[in-house]
DRENMI-531254 format. One record per residue: x, y, z of N, C-alpha, C, O in turn; residue number from 1; residue in three letters. Coordinates in pm, 1 decimal. Each point is the difference from the previous one (the first is absolute). Example, Ala and Ser with C-alpha at 12.3 -4.5 7.8 and 13.67 -1.06 7.14 Angstrom:
// residues 2
1319.0:-569.0:780.0:-89.0:119.0:0.0:90.0:120.0:0.0:103.6:-1.9:66.5:1:ALA
-138.6:106.9:-138.5:82.0:119.0:6.0:-77.0:109.0:73.0:50.9:110.8:16.9:2:SER
// end
This chain:
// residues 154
84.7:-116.6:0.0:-84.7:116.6:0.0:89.8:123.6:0.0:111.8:-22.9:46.1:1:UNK
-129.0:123.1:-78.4:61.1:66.9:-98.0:-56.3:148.1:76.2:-101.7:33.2:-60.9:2:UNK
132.8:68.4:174.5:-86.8:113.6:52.1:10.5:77.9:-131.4:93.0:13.2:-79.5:3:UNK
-226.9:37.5:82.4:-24.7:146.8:-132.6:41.8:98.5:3.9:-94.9:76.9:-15.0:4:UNK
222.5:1.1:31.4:26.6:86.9:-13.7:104.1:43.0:-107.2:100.4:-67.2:-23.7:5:UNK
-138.2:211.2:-54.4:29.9:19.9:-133.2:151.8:-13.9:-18.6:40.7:-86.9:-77.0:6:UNK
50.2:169.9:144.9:147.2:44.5:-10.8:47.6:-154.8:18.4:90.7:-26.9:-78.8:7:UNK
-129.9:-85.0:165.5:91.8:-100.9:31.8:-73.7:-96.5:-136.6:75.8:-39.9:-88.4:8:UNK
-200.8:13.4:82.1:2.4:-56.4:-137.5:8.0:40.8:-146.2:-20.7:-71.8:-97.8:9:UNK
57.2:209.7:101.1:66.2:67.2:-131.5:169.9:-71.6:23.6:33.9:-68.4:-96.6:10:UNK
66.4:76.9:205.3:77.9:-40.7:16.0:37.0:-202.6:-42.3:89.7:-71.1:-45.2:11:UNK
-157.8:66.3:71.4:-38.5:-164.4:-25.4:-10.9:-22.8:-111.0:63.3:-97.4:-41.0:12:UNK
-163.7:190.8:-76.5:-35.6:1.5:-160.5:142.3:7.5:-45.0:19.1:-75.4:-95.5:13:UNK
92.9:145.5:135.2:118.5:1.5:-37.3:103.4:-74.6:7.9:93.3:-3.7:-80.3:14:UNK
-109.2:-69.8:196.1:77.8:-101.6:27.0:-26.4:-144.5:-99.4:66.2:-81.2:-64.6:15:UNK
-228.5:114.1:105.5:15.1:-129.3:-145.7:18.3:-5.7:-111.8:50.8:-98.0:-54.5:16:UNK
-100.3:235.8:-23.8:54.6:18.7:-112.8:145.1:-7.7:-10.2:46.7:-42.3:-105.8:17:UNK
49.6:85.1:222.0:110.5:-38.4:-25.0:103.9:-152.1:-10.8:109.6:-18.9:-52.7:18:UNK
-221.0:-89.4:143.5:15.7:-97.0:-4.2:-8.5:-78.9:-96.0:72.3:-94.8:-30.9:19:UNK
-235.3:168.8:-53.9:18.3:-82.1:-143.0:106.5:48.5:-103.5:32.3:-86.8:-81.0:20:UNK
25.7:202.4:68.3:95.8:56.1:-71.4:71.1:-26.2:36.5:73.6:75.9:-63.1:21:UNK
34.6:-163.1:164.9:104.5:-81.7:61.3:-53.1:-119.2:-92.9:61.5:-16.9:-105.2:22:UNK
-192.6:-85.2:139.6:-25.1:-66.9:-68.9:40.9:-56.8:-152.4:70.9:-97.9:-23.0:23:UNK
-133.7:184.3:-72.3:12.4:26.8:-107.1:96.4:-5.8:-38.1:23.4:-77.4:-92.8:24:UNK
83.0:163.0:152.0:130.5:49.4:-55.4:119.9:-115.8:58.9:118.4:13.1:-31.0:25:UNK
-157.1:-103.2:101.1:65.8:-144.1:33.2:-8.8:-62.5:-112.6:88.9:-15.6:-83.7:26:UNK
-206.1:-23.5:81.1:-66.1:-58.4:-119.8:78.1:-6.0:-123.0:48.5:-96.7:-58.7:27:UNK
-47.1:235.3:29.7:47.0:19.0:-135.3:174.4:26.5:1.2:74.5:-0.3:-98.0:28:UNK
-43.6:19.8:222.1:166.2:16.7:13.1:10.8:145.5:-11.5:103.0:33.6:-58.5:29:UNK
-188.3:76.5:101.8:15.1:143.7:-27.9:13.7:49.8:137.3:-4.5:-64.3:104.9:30:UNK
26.0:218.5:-127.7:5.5:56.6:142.7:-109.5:79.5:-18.2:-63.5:18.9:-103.7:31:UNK
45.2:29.5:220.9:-134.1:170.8:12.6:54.2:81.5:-24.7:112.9:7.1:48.6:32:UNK
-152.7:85.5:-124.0:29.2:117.2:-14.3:-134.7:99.9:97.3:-121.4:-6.0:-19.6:33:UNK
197.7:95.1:127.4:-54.2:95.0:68.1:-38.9:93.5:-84.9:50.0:2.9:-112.4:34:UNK
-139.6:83.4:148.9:-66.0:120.1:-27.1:30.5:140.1:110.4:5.1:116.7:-38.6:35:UNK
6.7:-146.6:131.9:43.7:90.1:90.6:133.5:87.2:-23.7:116.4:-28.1:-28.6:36:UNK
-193.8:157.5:55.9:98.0:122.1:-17.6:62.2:49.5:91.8:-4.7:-53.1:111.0:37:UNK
62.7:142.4:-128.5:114.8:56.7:152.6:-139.8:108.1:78.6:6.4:29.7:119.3:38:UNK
-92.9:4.9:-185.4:-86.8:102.0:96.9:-71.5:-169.4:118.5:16.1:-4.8:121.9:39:UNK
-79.3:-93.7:-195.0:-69.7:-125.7:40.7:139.6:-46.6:129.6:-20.5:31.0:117.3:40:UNK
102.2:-75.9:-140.9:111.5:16.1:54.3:-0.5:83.3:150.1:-37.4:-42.4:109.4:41:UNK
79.4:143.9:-136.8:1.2:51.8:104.9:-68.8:84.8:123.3:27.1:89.7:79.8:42:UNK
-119.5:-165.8:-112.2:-104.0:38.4:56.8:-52.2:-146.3:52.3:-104.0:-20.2:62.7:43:UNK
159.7:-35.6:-86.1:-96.6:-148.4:8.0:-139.1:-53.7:-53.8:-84.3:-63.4:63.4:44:UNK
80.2:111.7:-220.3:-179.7:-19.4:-21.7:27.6:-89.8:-91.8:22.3:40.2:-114.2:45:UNK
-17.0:-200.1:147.4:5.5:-119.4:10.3:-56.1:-58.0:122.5:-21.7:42.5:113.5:46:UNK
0.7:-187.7:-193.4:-17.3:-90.8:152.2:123.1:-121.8:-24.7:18.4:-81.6:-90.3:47:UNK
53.9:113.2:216.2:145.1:-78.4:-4.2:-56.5:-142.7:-9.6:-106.0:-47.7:40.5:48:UNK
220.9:-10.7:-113.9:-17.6:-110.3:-74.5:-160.7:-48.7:-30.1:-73.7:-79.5:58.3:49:UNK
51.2:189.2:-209.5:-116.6:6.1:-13.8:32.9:39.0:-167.4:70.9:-68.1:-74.2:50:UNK
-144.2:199.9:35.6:33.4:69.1:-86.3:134.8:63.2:-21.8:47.0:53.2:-100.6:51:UNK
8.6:-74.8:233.3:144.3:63.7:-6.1:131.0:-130.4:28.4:109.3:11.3:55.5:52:UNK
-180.8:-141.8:-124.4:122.6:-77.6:-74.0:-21.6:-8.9:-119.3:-97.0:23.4:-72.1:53:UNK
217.6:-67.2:54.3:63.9:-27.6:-147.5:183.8:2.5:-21.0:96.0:39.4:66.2:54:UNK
-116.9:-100.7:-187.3:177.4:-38.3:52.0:66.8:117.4:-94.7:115.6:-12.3:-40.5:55:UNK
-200.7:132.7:6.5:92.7:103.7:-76.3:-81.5:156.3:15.4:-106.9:10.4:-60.1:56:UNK
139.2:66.2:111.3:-108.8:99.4:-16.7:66.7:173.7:-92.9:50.6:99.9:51.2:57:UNK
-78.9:-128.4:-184.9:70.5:81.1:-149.8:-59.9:144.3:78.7:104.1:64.5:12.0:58:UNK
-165.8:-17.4:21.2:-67.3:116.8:36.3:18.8:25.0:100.4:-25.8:119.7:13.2:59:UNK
68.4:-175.0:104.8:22.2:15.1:157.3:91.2:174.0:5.6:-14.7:84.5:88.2:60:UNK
80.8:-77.2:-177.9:138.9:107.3:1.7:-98.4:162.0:-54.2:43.6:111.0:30.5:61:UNK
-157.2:-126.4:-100.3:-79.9:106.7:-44.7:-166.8:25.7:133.9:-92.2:-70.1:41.9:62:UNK
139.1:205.3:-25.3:-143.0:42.2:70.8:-101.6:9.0:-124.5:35.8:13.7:-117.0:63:UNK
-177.1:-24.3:165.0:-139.6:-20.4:-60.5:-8.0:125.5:-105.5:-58.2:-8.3:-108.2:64:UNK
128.2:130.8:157.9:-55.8:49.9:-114.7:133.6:-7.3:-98.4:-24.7:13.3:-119.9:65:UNK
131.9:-28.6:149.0:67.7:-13.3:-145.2:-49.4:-116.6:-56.8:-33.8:7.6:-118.1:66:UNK
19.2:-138.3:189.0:-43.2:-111.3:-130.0:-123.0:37.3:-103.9:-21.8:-42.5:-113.4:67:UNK
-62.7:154.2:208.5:-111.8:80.2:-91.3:77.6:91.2:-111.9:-62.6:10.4:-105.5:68:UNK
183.7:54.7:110.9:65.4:69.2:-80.2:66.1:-91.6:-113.3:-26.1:21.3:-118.4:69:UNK
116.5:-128.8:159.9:5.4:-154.4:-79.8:-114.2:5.8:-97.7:3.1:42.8:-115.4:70:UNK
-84.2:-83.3:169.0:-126.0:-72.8:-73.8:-45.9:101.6:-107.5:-57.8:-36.1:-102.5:71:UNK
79.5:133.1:124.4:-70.6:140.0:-96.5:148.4:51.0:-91.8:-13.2:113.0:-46.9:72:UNK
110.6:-161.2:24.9:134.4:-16.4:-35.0:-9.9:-70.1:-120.7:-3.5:41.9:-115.7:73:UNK
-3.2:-224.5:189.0:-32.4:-74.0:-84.1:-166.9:-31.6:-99.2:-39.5:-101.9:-56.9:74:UNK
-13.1:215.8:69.5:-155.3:-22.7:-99.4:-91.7:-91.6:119.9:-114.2:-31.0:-34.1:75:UNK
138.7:8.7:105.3:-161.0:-34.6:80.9:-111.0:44.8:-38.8:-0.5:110.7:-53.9:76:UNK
-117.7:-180.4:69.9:-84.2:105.8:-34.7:-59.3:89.2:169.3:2.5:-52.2:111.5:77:UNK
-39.2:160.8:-137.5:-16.1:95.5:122.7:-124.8:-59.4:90.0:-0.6:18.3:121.7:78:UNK
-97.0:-84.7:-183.0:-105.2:-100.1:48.8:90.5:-92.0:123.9:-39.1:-7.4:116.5:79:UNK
142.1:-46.5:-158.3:79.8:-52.6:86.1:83.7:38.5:117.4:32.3:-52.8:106.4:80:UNK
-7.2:179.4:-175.2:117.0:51.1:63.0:-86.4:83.9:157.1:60.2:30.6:102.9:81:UNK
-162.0:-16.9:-120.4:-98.5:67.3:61.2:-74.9:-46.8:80.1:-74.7:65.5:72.7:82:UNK
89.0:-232.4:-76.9:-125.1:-96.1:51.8:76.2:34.8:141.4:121.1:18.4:12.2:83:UNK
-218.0:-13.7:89.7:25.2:-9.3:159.7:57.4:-135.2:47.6:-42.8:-113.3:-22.0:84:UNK
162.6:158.0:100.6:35.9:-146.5:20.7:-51.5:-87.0:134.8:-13.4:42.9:114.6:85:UNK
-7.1:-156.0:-156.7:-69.1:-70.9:94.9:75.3:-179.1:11.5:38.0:-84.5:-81.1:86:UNK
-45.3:93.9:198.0:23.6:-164.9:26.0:-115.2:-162.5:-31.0:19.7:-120.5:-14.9:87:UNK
-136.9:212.3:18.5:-118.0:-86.4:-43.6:-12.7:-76.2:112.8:-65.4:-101.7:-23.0:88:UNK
112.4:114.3:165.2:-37.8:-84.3:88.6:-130.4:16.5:66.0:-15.0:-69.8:100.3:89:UNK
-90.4:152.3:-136.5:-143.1:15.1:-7.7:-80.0:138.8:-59.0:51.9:111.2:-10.3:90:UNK
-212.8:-152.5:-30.9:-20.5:84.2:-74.0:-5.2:141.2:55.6:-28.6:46.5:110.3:91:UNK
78.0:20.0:-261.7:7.2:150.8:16.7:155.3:65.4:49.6:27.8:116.7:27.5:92:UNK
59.2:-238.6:-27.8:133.3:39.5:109.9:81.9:111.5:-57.2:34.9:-50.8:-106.5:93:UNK
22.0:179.5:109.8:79.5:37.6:-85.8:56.9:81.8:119.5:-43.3:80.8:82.2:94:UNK
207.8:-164.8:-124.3:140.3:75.0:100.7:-42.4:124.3:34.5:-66.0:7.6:103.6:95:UNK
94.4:123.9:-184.8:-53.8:112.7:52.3:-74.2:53.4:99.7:30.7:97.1:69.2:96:UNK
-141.6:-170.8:-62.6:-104.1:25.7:126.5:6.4:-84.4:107.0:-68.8:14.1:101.2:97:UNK
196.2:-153.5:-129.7:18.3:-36.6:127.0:94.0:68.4:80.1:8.0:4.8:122.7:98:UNK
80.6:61.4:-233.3:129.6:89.9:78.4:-36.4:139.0:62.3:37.5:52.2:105.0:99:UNK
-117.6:-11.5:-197.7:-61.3:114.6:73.5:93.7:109.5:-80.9:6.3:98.4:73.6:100:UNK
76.6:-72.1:-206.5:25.9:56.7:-34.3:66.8:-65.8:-169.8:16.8:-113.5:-44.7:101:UNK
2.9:235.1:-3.1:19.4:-30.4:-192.1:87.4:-62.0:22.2:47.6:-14.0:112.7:102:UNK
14.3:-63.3:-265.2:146.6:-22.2:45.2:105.6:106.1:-43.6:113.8:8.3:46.2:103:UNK
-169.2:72.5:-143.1:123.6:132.0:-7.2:13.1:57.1:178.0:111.3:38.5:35.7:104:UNK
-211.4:-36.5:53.4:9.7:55.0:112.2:123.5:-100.5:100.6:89.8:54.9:63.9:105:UNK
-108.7:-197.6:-67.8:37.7:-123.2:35.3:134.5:-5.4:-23.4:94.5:-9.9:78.3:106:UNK
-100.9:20.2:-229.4:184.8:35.9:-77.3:34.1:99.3:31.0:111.4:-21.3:47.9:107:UNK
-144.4:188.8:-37.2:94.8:108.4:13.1:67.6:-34.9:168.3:112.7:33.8:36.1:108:UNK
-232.6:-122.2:65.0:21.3:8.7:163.1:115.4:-87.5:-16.4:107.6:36.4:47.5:109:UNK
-120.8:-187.8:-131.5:88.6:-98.9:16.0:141.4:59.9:-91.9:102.8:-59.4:32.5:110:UNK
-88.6:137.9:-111.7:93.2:48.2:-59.8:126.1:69.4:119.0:117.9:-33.7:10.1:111:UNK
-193.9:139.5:69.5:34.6:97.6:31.9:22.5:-67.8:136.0:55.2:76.2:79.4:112:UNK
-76.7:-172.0:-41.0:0.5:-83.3:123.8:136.3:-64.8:20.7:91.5:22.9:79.1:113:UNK
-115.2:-143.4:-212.1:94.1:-99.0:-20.6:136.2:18.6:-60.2:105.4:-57.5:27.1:114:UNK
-135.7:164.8:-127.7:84.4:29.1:-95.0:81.6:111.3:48.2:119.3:-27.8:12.6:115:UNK
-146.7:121.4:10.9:47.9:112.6:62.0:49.3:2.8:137.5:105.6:54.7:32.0:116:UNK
-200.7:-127.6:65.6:40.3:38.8:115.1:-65.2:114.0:102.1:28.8:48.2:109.6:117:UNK
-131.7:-33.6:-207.6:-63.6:119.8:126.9:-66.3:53.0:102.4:-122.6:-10.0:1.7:118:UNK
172.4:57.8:73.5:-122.9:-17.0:124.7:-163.0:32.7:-78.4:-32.5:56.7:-104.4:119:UNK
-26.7:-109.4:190.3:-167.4:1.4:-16.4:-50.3:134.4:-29.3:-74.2:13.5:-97.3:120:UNK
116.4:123.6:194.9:-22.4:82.2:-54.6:60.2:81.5:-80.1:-67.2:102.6:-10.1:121:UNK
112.6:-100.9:-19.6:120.9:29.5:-151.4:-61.8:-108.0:-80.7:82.5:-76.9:49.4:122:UNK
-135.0:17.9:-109.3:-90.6:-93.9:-31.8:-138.9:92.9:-76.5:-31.9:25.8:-116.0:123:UNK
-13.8:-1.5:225.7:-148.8:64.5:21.7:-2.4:132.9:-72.3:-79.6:28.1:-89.6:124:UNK
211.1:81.5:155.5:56.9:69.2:-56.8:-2.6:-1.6:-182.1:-92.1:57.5:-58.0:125:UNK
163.6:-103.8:7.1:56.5:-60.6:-104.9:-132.0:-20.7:-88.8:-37.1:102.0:-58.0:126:UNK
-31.8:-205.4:40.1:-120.2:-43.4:-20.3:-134.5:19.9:-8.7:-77.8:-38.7:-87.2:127:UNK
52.7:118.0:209.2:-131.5:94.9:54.9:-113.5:-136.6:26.3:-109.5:35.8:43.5:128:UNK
124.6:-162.7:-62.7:-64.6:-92.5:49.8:-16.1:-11.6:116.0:96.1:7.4:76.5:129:UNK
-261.7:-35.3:-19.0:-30.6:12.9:111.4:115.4:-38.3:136.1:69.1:-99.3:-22.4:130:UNK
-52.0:148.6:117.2:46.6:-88.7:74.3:10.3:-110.2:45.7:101.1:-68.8:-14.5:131:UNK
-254.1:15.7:108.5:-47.8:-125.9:-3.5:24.4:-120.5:-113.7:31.1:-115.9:27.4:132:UNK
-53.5:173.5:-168.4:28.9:-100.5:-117.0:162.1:-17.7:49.5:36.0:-112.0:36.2:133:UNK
58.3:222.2:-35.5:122.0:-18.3:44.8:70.5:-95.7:125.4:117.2:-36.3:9.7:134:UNK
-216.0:13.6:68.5:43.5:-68.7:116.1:-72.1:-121.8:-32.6:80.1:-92.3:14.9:135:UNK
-203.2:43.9:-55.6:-32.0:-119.1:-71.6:83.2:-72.4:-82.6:30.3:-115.5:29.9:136:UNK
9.5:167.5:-127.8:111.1:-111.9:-86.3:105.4:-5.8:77.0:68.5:-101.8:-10.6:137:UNK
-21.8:217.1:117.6:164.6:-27.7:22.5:-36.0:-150.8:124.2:71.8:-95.3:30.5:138:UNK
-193.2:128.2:8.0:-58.6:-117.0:145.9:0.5:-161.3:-63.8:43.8:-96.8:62.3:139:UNK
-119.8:90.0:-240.9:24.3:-95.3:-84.8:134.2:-62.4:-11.4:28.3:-111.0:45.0:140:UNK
44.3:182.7:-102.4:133.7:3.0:4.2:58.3:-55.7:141.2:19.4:-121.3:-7.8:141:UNK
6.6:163.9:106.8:16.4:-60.5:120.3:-44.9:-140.8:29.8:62.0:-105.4:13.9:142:UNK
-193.6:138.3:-8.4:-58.3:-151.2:31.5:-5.3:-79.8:-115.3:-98.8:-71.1:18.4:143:UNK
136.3:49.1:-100.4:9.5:-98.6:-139.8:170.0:-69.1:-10.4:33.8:-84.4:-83.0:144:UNK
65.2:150.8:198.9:108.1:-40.6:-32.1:14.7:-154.5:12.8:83.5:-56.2:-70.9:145:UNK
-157.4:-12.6:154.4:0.0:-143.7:-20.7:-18.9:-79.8:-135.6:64.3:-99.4:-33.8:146:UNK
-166.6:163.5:-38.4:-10.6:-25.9:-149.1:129.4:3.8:-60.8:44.7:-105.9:-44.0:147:UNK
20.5:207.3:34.6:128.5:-1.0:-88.4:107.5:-74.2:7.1:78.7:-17.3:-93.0:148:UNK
-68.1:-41.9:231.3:126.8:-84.7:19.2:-59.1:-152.7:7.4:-115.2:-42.8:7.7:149:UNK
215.5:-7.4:-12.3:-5.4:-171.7:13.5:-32.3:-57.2:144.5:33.2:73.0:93.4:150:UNK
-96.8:-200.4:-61.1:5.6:-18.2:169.3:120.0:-52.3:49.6:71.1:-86.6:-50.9:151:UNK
-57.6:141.7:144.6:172.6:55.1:108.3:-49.9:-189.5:39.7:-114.3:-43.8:12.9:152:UNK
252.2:-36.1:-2.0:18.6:-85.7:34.2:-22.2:-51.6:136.3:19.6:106.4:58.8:153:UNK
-45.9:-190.7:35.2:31.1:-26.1:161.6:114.9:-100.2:36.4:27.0:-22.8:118.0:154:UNK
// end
């Protein structure tokens, strides 16, 4: 029996999909190729060993909106390039409104965070993005660091 609640069985929809894509790719002698980007990344918007395996991830090194700059580079069509991104782990789901902010907002915080080095308000400063949005991703960021690393041995 299985309790109903959305976030832990959206988490679960991923895991198995990732299980059958382990599956599959035995099967056939292939690896996964990830989808996850450096904004998904660092922030933790994955579900560990879920949507966020695979034995290669080509996009991990690009935040969300350059692979949107990519895609409009290489001829995408803008229908695409535009679609809201979503994990599909239930209806109506789209990243954005679970994060509570765009991802140009998401990327300039995680840019100016990770990349740079800057305090939060020099950040805020910089950006003019709300504060709160500012202390939300950097709190993501924090609490997602278990996602990024491997499990520490005993």
């Amino acid at each position: 029996m299985v309790e109903p609640e959305e976030k832990s069985l959206g988490n679960l929809r991923a895991r198995i999909r990732a299980t059958l894509l382990y599956y599959h790719a035995n099967l056939k002698n292939y690896l996964v190729i990830g989808s996850s980007d450096k904004s998904e990344q660092l922030i933790g918007y994955f579900t560990k060993f879920g949507d966020g395996s695979a034995d290669v991830l080509p996009i991990a090194s690009l935040y969300k909106t350059q692979i949107r700059l990519l895609a409009k580079h290489l001829g995408v069509k803008e229908s695409i390039i535009q679609k809201k991104s979503s994990p599909h782990l239930w209806k109506g789901h789209i990243a954005e409104d679970e994060i509570g902010a765009s991802y140009e907002e998401i990327d300039s915080i995680l840019y100016c965070m990770t990349d740079k080095n800057m305090p939060l308000d020099d950040i805020q400063k910089m950006t003019q993005i709300e504060k709160d949005k500012i202390e939300k991703i950097h709190q993501l960021y924090k609490k997602s660091e278990h996602k990024r690393i491997m499990p520490s041995r005993l």
